[in-house]
Backbone bond lengths (Angstrom), bond angles and torsions (degrees), N, CA, C in turn:
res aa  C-N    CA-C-N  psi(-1)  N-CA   C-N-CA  omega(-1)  CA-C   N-CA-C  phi
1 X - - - 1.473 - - 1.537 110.67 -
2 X 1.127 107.33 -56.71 1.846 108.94 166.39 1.478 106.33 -56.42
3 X 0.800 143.48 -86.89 1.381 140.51 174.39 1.877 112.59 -15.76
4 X 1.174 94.81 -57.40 1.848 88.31 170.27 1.404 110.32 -59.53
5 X 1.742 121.85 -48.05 1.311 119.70 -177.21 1.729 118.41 -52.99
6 X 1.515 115.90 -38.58 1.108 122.69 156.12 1.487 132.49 -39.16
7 X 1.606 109.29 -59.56 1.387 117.25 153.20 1.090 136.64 -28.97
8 X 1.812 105.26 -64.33 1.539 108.42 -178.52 1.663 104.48 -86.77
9 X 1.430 138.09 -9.71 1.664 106.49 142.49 1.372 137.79 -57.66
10 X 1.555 112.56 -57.04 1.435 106.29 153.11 1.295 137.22 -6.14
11 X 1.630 123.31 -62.52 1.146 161.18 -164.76 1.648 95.03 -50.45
12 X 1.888 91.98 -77.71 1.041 117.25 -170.42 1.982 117.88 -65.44
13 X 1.197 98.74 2.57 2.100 108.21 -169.30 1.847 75.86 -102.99
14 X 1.479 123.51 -43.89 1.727 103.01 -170.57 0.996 124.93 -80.60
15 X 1.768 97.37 -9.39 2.176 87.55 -173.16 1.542 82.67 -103.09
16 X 1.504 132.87 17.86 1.307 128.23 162.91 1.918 103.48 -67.55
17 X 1.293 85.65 -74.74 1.655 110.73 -168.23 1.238 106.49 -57.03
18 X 1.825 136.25 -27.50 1.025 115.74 152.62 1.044 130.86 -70.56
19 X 1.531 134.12 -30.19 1.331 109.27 176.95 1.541 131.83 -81.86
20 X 1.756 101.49 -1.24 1.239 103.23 171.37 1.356 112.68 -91.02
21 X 1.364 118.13 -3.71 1.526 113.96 175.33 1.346 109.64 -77.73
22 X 1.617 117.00 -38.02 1.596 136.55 174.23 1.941 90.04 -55.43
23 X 1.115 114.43 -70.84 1.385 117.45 -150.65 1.734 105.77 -67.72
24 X 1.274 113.03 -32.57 1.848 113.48 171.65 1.796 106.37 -80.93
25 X 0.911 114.50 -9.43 1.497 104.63 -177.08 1.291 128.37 -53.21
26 X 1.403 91.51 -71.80 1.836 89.73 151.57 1.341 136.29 7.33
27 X 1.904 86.09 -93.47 1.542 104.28 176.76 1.343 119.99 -61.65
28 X 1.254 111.84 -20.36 1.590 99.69 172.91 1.685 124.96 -80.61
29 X 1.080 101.06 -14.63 1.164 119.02 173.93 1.391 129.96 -64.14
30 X 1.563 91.62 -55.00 1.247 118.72 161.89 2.012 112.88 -54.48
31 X 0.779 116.30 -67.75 1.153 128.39 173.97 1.660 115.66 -36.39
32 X 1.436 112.76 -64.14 1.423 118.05 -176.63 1.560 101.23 -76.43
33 X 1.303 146.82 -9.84 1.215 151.49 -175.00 1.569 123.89 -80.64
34 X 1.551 84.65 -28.73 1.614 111.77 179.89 1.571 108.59 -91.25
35 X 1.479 128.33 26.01 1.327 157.65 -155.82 1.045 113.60 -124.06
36 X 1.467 98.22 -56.34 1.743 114.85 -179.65 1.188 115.29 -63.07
37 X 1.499 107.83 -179.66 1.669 118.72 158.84 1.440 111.63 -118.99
38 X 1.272 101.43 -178.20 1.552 112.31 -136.55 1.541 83.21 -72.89
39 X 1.189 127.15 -49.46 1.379 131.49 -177.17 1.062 123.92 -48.68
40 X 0.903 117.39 -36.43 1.964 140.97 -170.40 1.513 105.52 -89.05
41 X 1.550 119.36 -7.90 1.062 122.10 -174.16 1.655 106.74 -108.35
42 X 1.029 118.97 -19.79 1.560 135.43 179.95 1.450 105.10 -94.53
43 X 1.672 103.76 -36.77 1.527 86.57 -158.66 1.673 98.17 -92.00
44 X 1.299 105.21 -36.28 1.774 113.51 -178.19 1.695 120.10 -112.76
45 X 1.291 107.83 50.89 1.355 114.31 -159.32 1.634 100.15 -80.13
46 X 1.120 115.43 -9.76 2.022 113.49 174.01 1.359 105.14 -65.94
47 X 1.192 103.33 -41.24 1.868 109.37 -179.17 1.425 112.70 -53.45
48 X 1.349 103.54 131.56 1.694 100.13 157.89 1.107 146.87 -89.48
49 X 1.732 102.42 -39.95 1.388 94.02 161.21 1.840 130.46 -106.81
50 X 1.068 118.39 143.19 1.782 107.20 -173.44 0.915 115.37 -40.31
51 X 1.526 120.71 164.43 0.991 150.74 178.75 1.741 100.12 -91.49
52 X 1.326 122.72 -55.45 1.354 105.52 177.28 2.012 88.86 -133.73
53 X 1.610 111.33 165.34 1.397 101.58 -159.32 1.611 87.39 -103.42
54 X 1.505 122.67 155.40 1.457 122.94 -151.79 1.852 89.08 -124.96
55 X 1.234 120.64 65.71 1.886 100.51 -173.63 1.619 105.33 -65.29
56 X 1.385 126.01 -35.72 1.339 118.16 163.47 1.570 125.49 -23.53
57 X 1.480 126.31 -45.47 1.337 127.82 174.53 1.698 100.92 -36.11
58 X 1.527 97.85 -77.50 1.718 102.76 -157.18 1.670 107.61 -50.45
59 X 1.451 133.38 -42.75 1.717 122.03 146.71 1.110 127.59 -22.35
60 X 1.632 127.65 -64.36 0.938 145.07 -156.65 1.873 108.90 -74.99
61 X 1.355 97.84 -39.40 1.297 123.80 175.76 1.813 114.09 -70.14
62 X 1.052 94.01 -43.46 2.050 106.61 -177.60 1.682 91.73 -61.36
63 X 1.811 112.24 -64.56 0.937 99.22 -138.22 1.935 119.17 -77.58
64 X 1.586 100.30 -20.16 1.779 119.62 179.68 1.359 99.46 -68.77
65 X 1.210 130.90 -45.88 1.406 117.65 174.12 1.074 136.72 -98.52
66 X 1.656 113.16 0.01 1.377 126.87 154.54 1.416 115.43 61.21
67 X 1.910 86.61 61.38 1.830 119.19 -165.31 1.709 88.56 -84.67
68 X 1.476 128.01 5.58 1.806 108.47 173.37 1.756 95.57 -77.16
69 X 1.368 111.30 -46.37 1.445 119.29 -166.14 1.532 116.61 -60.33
70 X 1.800 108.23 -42.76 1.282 89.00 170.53 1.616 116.34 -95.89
71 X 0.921 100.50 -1.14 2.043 101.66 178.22 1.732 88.29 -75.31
72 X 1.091 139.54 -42.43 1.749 107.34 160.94 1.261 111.15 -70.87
73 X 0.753 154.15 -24.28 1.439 143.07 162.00 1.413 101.70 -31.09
74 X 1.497 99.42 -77.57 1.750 106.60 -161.79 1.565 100.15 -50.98
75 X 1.507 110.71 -32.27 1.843 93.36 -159.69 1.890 102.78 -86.50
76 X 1.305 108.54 -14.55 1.450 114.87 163.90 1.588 110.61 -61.07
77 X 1.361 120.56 -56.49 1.767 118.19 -179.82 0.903 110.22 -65.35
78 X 1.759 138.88 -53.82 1.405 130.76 -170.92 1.296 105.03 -69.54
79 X 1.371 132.36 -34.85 1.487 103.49 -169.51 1.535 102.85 -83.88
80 X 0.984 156.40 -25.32 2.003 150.70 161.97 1.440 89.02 -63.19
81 X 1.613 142.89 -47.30 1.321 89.44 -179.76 1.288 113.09 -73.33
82 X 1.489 136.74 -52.23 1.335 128.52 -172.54 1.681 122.93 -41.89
83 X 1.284 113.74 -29.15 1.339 122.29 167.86 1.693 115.57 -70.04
84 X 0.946 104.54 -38.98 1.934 114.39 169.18 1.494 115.43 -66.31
85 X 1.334 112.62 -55.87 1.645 130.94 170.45 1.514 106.30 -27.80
86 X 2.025 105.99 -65.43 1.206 102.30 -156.70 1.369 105.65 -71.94
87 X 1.312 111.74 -33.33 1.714 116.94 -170.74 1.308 104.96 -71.46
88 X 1.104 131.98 -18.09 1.531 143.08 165.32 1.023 114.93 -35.17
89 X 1.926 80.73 -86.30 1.673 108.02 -170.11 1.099 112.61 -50.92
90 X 2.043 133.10 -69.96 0.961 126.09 -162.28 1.689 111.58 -72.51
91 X 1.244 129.91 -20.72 1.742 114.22 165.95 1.610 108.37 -51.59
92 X 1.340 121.35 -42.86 1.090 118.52 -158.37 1.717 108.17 -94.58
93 X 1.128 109.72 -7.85 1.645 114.48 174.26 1.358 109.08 -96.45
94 X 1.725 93.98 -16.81 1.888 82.58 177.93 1.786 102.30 -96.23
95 X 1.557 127.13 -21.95 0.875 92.19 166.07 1.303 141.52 -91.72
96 X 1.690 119.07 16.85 1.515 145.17 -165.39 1.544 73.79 -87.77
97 X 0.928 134.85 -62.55 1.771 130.69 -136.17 1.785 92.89 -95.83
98 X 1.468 124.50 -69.97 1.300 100.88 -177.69 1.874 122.55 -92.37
99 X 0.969 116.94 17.23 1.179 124.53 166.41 1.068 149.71 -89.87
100 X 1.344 132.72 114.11 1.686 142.37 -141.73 1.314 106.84 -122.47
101 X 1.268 109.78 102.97 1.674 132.07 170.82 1.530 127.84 -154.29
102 X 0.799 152.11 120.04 1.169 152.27 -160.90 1.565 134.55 -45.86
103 X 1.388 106.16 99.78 1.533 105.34 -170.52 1.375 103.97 91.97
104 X 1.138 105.95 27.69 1.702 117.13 150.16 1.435 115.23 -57.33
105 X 0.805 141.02 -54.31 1.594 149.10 -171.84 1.243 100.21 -60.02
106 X 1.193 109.55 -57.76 2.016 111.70 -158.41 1.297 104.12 -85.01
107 X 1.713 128.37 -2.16 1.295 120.53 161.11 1.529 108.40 -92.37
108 X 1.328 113.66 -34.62 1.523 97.61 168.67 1.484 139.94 -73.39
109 X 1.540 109.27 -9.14 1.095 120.68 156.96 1.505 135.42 -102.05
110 X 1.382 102.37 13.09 1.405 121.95 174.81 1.808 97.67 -94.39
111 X 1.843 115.74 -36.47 1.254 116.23 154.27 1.279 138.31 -43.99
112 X 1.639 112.72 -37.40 1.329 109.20 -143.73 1.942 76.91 -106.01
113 X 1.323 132.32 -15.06 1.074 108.40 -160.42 1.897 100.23 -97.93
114 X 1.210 85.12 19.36 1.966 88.63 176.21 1.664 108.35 -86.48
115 X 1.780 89.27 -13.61 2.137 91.26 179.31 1.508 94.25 -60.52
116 X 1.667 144.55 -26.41 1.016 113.64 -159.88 1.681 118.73 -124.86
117 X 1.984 97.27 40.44 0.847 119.42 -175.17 1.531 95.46 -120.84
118 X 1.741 116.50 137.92 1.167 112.04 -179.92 1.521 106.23 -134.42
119 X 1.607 126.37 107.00 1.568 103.11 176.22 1.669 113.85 -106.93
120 X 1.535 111.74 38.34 0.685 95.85 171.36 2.055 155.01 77.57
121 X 1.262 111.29 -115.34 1.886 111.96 171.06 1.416 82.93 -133.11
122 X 1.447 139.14 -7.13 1.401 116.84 172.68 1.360 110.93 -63.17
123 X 1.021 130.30 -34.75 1.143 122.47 176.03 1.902 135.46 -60.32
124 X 1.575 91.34 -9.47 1.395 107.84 -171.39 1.951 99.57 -62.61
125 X 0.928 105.77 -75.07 1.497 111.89 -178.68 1.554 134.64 -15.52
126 X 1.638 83.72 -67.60 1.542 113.97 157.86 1.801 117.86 -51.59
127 X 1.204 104.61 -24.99 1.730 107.79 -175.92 1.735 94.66 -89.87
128 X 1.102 107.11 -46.89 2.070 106.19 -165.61 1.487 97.18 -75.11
129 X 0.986 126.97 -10.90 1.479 112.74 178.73 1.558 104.40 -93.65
130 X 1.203 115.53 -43.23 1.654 105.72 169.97 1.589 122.10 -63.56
131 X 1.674 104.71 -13.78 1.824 94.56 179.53 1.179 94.38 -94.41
132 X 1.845 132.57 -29.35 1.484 133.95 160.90 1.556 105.33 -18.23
133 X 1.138 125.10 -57.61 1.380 136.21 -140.03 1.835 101.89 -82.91
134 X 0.998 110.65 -33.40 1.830 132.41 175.97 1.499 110.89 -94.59
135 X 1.609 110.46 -12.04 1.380 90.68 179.19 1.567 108.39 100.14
136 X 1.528 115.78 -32.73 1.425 97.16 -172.32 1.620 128.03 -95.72
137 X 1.426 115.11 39.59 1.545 119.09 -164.56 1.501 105.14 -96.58
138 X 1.150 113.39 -2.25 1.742 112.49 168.24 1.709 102.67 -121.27
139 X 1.779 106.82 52.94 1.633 94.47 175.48 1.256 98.16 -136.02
140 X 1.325 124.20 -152.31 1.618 134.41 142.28 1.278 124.37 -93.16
141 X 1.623 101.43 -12.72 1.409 101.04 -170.35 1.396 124.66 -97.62
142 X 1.644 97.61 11.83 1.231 119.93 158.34 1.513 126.96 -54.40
143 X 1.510 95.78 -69.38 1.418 139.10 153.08 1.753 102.90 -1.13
144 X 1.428 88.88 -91.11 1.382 129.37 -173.20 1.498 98.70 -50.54
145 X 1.451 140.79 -55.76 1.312 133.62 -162.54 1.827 101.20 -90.20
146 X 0.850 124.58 -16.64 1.839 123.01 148.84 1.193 114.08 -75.06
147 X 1.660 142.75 -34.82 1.320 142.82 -164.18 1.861 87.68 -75.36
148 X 1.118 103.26 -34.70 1.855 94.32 -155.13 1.647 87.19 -118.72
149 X 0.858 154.36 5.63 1.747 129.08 152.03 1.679 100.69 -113.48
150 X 1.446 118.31 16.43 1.565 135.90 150.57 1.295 113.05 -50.66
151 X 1.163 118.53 -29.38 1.612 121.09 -136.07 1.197 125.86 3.34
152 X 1.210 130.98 126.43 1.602 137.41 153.34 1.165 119.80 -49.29
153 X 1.262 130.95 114.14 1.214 138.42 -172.32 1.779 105.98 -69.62
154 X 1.377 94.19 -29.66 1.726 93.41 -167.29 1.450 111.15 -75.07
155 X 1.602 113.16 -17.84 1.698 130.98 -174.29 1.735 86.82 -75.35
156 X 1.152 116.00 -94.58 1.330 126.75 159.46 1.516 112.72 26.37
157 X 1.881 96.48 -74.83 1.545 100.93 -176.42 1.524 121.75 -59.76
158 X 1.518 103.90 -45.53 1.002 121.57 -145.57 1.829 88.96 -74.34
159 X 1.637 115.91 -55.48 1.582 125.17 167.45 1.733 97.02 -31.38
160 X 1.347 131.56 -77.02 0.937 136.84 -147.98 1.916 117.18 -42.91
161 X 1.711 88.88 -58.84 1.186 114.44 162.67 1.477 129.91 -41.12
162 X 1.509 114.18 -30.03 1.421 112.68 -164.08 1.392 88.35 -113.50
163 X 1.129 145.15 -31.74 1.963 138.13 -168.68 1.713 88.68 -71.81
164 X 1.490 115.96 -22.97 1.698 105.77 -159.99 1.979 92.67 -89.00
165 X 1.194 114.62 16.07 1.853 105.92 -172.66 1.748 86.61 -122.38
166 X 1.281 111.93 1.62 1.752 94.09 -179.79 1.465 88.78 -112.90
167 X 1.693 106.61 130.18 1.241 108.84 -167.42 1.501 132.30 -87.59
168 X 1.615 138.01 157.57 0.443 142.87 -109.37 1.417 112.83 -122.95
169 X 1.416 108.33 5.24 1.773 131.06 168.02 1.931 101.23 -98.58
170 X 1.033 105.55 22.10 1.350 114.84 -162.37 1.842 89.93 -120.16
171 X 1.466 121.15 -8.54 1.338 123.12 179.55 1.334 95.26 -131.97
172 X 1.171 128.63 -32.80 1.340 101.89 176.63 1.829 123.16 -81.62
173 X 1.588 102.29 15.98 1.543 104.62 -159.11 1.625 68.84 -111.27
174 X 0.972 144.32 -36.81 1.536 138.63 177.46 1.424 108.75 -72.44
175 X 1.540 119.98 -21.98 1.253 96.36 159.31 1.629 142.19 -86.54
176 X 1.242 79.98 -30.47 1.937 82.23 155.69 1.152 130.52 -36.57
177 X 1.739 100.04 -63.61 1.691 111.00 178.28 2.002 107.09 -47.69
178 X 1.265 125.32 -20.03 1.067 124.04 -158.73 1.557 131.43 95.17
179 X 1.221 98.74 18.75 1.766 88.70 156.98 1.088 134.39 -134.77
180 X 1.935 121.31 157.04 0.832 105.16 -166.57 0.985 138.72 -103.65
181 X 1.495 126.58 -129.73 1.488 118.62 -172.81 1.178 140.94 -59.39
182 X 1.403 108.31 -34.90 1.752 114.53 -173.37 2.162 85.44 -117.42
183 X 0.781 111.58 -5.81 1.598 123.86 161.51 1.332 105.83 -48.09
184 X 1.620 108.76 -80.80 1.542 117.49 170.78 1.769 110.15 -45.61
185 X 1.106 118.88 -38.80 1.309 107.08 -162.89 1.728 93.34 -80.93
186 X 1.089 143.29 -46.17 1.160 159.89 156.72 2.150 102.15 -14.08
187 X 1.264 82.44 -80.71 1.936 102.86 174.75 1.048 120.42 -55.33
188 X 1.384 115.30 -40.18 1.490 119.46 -129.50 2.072 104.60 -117.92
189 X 1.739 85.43 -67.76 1.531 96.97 -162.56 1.677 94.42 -113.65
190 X 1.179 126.83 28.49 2.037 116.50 136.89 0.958 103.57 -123.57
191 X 1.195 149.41 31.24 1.168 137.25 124.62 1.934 130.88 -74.06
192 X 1.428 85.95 -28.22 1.369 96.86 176.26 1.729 111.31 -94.97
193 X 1.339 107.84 0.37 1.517 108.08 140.60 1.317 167.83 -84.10
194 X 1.330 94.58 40.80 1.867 115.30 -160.88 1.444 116.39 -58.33
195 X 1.829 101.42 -51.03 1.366 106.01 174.44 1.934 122.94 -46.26
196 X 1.870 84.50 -55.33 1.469 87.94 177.51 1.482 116.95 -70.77
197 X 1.427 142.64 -31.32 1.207 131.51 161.05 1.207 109.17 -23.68
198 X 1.795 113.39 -90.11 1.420 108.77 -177.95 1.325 150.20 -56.58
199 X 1.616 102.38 2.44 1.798 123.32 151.85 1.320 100.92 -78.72
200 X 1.610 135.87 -32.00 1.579 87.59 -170.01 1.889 103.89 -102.55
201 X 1.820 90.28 -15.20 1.597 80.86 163.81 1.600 135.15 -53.77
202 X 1.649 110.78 -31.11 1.462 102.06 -174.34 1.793 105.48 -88.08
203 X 1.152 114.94 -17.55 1.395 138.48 165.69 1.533 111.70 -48.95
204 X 1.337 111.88 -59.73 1.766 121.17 172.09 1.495 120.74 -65.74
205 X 1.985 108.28 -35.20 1.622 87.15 177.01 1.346 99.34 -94.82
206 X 1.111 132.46 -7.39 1.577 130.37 160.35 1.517 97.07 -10.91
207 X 1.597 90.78 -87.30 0.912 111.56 176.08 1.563 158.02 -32.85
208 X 1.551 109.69 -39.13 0.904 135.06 175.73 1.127 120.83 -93.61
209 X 1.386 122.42 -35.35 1.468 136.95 166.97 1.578 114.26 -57.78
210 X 1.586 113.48 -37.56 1.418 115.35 -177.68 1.324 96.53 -97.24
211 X 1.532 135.66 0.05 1.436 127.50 -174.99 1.840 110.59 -59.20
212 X 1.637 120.19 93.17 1.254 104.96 172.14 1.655 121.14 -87.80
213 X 1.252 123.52 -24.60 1.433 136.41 -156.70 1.628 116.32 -80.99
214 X 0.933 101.84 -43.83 1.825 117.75 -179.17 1.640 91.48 -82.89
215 X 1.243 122.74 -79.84 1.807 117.12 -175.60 1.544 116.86 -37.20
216 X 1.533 111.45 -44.74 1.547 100.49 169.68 1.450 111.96 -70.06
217 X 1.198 140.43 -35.71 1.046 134.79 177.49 1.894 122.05 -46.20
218 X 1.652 82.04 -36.27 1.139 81.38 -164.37 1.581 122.13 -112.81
219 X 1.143 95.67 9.95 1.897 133.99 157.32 1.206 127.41 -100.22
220 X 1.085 121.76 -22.51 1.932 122.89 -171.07 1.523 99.64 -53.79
221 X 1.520 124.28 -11.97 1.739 100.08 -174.46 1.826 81.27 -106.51
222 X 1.056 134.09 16.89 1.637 100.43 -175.89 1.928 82.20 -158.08
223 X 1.626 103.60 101.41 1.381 107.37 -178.26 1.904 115.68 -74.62
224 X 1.393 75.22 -7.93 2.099 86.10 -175.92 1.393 112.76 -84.47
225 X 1.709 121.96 13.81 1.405 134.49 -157.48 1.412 114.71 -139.65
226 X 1.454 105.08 -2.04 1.270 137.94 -174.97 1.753 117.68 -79.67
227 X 1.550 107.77 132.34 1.746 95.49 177.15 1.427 115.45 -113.27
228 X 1.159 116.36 172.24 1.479 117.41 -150.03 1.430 122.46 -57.19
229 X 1.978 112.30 -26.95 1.491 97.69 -179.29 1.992 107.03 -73.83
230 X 1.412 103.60 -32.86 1.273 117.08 176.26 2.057 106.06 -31.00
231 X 1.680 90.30 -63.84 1.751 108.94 -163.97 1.552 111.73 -51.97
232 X 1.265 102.36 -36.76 2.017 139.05 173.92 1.706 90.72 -38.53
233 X 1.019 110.44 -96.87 1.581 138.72 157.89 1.423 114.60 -13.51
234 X 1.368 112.04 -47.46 1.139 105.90 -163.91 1.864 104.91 -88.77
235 X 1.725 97.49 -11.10 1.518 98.90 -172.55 1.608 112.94 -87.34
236 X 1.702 116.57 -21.46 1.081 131.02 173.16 1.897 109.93 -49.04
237 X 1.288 115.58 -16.06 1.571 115.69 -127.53 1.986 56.09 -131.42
238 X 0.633 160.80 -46.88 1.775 156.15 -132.08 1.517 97.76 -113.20
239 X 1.670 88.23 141.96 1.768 117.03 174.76 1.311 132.82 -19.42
240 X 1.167 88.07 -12.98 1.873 79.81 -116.62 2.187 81.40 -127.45
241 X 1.612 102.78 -19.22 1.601 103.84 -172.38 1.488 95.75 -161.90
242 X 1.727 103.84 39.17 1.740 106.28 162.99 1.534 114.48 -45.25
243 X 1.590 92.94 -63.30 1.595 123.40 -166.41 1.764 119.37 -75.78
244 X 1.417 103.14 -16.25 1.634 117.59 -146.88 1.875 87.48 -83.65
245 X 0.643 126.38 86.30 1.818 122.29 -175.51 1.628 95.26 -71.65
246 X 1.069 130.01 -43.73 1.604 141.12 -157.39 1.753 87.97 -64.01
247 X 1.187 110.41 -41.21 1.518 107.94 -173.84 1.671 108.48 -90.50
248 X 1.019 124.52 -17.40 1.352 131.69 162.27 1.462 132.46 -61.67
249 X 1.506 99.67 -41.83 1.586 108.40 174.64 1.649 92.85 -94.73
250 X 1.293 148.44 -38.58 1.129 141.41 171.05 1.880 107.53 -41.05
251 X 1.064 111.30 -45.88 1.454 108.32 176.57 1.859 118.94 -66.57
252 X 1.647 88.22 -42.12 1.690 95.70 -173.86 1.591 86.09 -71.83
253 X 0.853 139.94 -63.30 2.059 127.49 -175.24 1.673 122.34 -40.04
254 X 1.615 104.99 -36.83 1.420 117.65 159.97 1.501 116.54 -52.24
255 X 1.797 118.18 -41.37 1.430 121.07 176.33 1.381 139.80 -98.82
256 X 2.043 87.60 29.02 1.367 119.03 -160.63 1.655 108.41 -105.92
257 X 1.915 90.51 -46.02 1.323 116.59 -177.32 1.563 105.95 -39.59
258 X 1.290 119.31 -82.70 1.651 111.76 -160.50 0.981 124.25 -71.99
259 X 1.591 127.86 -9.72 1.442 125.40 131.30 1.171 144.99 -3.28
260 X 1.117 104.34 -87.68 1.566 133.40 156.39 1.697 114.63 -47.15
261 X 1.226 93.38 -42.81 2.000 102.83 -175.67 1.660 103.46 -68.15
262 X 1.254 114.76 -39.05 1.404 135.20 -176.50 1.730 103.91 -63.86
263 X 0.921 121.06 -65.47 1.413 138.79 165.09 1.323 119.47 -54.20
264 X 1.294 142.76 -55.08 1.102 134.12 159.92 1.475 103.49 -43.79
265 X 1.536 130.81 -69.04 1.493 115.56 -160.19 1.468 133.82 -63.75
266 X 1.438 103.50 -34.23 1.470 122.61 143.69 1.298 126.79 -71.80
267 X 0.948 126.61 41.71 1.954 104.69 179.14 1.377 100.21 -116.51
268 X 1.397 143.17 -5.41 1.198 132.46 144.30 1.208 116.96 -30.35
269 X 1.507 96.50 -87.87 1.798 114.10 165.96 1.599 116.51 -9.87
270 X 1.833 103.20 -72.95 1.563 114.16 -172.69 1.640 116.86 -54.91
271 X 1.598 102.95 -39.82 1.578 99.37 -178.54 2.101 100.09 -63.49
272 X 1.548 100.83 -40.44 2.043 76.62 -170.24 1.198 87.53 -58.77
273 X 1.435 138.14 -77.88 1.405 120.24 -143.74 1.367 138.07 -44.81
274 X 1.447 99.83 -36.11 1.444 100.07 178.66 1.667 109.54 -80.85
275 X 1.563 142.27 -15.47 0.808 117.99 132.45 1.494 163.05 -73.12
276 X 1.012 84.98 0.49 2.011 121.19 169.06 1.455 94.96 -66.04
277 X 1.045 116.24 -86.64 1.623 132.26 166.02 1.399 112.22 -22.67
278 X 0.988 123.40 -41.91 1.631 121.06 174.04 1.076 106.01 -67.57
279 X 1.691 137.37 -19.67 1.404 101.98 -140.46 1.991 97.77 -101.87
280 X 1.529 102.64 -8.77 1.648 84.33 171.98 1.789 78.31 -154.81
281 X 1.570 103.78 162.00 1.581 118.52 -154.42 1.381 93.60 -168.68
C-alpha cells in the first residue's frame, strides 16, 4: 500500500513538471530570443539560448516604438479597469449573495450562463457606436467604461462565491448597531475581502493588459493613445522593424514583465481567493 502511495505521487510530481515544462516553454523562449540578434534568430532559431546576449535590442526596441508612451497607456487602462472590476465585482457579489429581492437567482443565473456564450468581434461595432454616441470611441476611456460596466462573469462568480463563506451573524450583528445595507458592505464585508480583491485584481489586468482587440479598435486613428500589446503589433507592421524579430520579441518580453511581477507578488492572495470562491457559488 505504501509502495503504491509512493507510485501514485511520483506519477502525479511528472505529469506536474511536464506540463509546466510544456506550459513555460514558450515564455522562455520568448524571453531568451529577445537576446539574440536578428541573424541568430533566422539562422539558429531551434536554439534557445544565445549565442552571445544582445541588451541593445530592448533600447533599440523602447526607443523606435516609443514603448515609454504606450507602457503609460497600458498602466493608465489596467489600473481603471482593475479599479472598476473590483468595485464591480464585489458590490455585485455581495449583493447576489446577501441580497433579498425577487428573482435574485434567475438573474444571477441568467448572468452566469452568458460565460458560455461567446460572440466574439461581433460585438465590436455594436460597442464603438455606443461610445460614438458620448464621444468616447477615439479614447481609452471608452475601453475602460465597457471593460468595467461589461462585467466579467468569472469576477462575479468567483466575488459571489467568497462574500457567501464570510458568515452571516457577522451582518446581522452590524445590523443592530445600525447599519445599513451597502453600509455593512462598505465597513464590514470589503474589507474582509483581501484575498478576493487580489483575485479579481490580477484577473482584471490580466486582462486588460493583454486586451489587444477593443484598444486597437479604438486607437488605430491616434497611435499616441495606444497600449503596449497594441504598440507591439503595431511595430511588427512598421519600416523600420518589419523584419527585425529580435526587436519584436524584445517588445513582446517588455509586455511580459509586469505580468509576471503582478502575479508573483500577489499569488498568495490569488490562490486563497480563488479557492474561497470555489467553495459555494
Amino acid at each position: 500500500m505504501k509502495r503504491r502511495k509512493i507510485w501514485g505521487s511520483l506519477a502525479i510530481y511528472l505529469f506536474l513538471i511536464l506540463f509546466f515544462i510544456i506550459s513555460f516553454f514558450p515564455v522562455l523562449f520568448t524571453f531568451m530570443s529577445s537576446f539574440k540578434s536578428n541573424m541568430e534568430i533566422l539562422t539558429t532559431g531551434n536554439s534557445i539560448f544565445p549565442k552571445e546576449f544582445v541588451f541593445d535590442n530592448y533600447v533599440r526596441a523602447w526607443q523606435m516604438a516609443d514603448f515609454e508612451t504606450y507602457t503609460k497607456n497600458s498602466v493608465f487602462l489596467s489600473l481603471f479597469c482593475v479599479l472598476g472590476a473590483i468595485l464591480s465585482s464585489t458590490c455585485c457579489g455581495y449583493v447576489f449573495s446577501r441580497g433579498k429581492f425577487r428573482g435574485k437567482e434567475f438573474v444571477y443565473y441568467l448572468m452566469i450562463s452568458s460565460m458560455f456564450v461567446s460572440l466574439g468581434t461581433l460585438t465590436l461595432y455594436p460597442l464603438l457606436m455606443m461610445m460614438k454616441v458620448v464621444g468616447l470611441n477615439k479614447s481609452l476611456w471608452g475601453v475602460i467604461i465597457i471593460r468595467v460596466f461589461g462585467m466579467n462573469v468569472t469576477n462575479l462568480f468567483i466575488a459571489r462565491g467568497f462574500i457567501s463563506t464570510i458568515p452571516q451573524e457577522i451582518d446581522e450583528a452590524a445590523k443592530i448597531d445600525g447599519c445599513s445595507f451597502f453600509r455593512i458592505y462598505y465597513n464590514i464585508i470589503f474589507p474582509l475581502c483581501k484575498p478576493l480583491i487580489a483575485t479579481v485584481a490580477i484577473l482584471a489586468f490580466r486582462s486588460s493588459w493583454n486586451d489587444y482587440m477593443l484598444p486597437m479598435v479604438f486607437t488605430m486613428t491616434d497611435p499616441k493613445r495606444m497600449p503596449l500589446v497594441v504598440g507591439i503589433m503595431r511595430l511588427k507592421s512598421s519600416g523600420a522593424a518589419a523584419s527585425s524579430w529580435n526587436l519584436m520579441l524584445a517588445g513582446t518580453a517588455i509586455s511580459l514583465i509586469p505580468m509576471m511581477v503582478i502575479y508573483l507578488v500577489f499569488n498568495r492572495y490569488f490562490v486563497a481567493g480563488m479557492t474561497s470562491g470555489a467553495v459555494k457559488g
